[in-house]
Each structure stands twice: as structure tokens, then as C-alpha cells.
MARNUKOL-945205 format. One record per residue (C-alpha): residue in one letter; y, z, x. Coordinates in steps of 0.1 Angstrom, whole numbers, plus 5000, padded with zeros to 4 digits. Example, Ala and Ser with C-alpha at 12.3 -4.5 7.8 and 13.67 -1.06 7.14 Angstrom:
<recs>
+------+-------+------+------+
: resn : north :   up : east :
+------+-------+------+------+
:    a :  4955 : 5078 : 5123 :
:    s :  4989 : 5071 : 5137 :
+------+-------+------+------+
</recs>
This chain:
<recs>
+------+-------+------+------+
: resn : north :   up : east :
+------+-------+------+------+
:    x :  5657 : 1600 : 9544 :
:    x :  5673 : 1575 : 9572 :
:    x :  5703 : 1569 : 9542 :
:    x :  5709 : 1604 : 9535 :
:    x :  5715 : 1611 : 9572 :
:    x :  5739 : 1584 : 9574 :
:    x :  5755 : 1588 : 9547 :
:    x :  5763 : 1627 : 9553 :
:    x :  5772 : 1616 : 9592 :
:    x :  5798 : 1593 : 9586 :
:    x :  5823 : 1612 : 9570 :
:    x :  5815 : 1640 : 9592 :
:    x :  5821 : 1615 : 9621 :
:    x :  5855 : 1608 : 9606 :
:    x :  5870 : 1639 : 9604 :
:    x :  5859 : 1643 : 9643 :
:    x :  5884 : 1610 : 9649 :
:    x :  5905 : 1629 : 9626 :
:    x :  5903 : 1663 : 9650 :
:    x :  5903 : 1641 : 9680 :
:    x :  5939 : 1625 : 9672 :
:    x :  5952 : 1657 : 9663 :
:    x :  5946 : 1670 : 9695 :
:    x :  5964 : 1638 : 9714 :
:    x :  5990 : 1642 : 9692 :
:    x :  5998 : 1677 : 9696 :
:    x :  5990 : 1675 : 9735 :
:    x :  6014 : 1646 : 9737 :
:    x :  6043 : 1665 : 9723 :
:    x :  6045 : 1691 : 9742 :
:    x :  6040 : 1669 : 9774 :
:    x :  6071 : 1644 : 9757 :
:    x :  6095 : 1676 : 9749 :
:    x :  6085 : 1689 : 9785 :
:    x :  6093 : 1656 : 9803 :
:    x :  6128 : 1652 : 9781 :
:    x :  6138 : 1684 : 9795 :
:    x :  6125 : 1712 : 9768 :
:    x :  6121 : 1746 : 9785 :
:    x :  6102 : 1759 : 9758 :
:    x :  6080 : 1729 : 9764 :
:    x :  6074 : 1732 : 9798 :
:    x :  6063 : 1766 : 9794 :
:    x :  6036 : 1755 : 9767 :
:    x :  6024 : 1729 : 9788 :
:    x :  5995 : 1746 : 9809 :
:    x :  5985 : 1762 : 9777 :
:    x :  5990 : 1728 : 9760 :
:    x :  5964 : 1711 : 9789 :
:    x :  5938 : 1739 : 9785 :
:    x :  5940 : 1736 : 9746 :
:    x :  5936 : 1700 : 9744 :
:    x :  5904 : 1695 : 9777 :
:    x :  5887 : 1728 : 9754 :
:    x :  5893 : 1707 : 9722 :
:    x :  5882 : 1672 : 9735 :
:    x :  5856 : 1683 : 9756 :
:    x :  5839 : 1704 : 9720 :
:    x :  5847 : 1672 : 9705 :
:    x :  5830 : 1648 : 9725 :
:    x :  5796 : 1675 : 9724 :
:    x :  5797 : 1671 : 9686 :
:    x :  5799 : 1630 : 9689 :
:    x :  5767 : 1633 : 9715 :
:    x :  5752 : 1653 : 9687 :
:    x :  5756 : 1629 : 9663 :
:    x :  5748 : 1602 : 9684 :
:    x :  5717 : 1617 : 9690 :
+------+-------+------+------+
</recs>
């Protein structure tokens, strides 16, 4: 039983890395156009900060999960 858990877990564990880079990525863009001078940027940015503490805060519950 032990090997089928782990074996279903780890990919599922990837795709969270996967999620979780996405999110920095995104988050980091908008704060990069915002700080180059981008208006539309700016104005995503407090949208762009809630988005991305909602995102990695569901994404560090799913790694406790797993951990668990």
C-alpha cells in the first residue's frame, strides 16, 4: 500500500512545484513591468499581491497535506 501512495504523491507533488513557480512568475512580472514604469502594471499590482498570497498560501495547505 506504502508504494502506491508514493507513487501517486509524487507526481502530484510536482505539479504543485509546477503551480507554485507559476505563481512567482506571474507575480514577478507584474511587479517588474510596475517598477519599469508600466501603468497598466501598477494598476494590476494589488490585485497581482492578493492573487499570488491566495495562491501560495492554498499551495503551501496542499504540501502540508501531503506531508502529512
Amino acid at each position: 500500500m506504502p508504494d502506491i501512495l508514493t507513487s501517486t504523491l509524487q507526481p502530484m507533488t510536482s505539479v504543485l512545484f509546477g503551480n507554485l513557480v507559476e505563481d512567482f512568475v506571474m507575480f514577478t512580472t507584474v511587479v517588474l513591468g510596475a517598477e519599469q514604469g508600466d501603468e497598466a502594471a501598477k494598476r494590476q499590482l494589488p490585485t497581482a499581491a492578493a492573487n499570488f498570497r491566495r495562491a501560495a498560501a492554498l499551495d503551501a495547505t496542499y504540501f502540508v497535506y501531503l506531508g502529512l
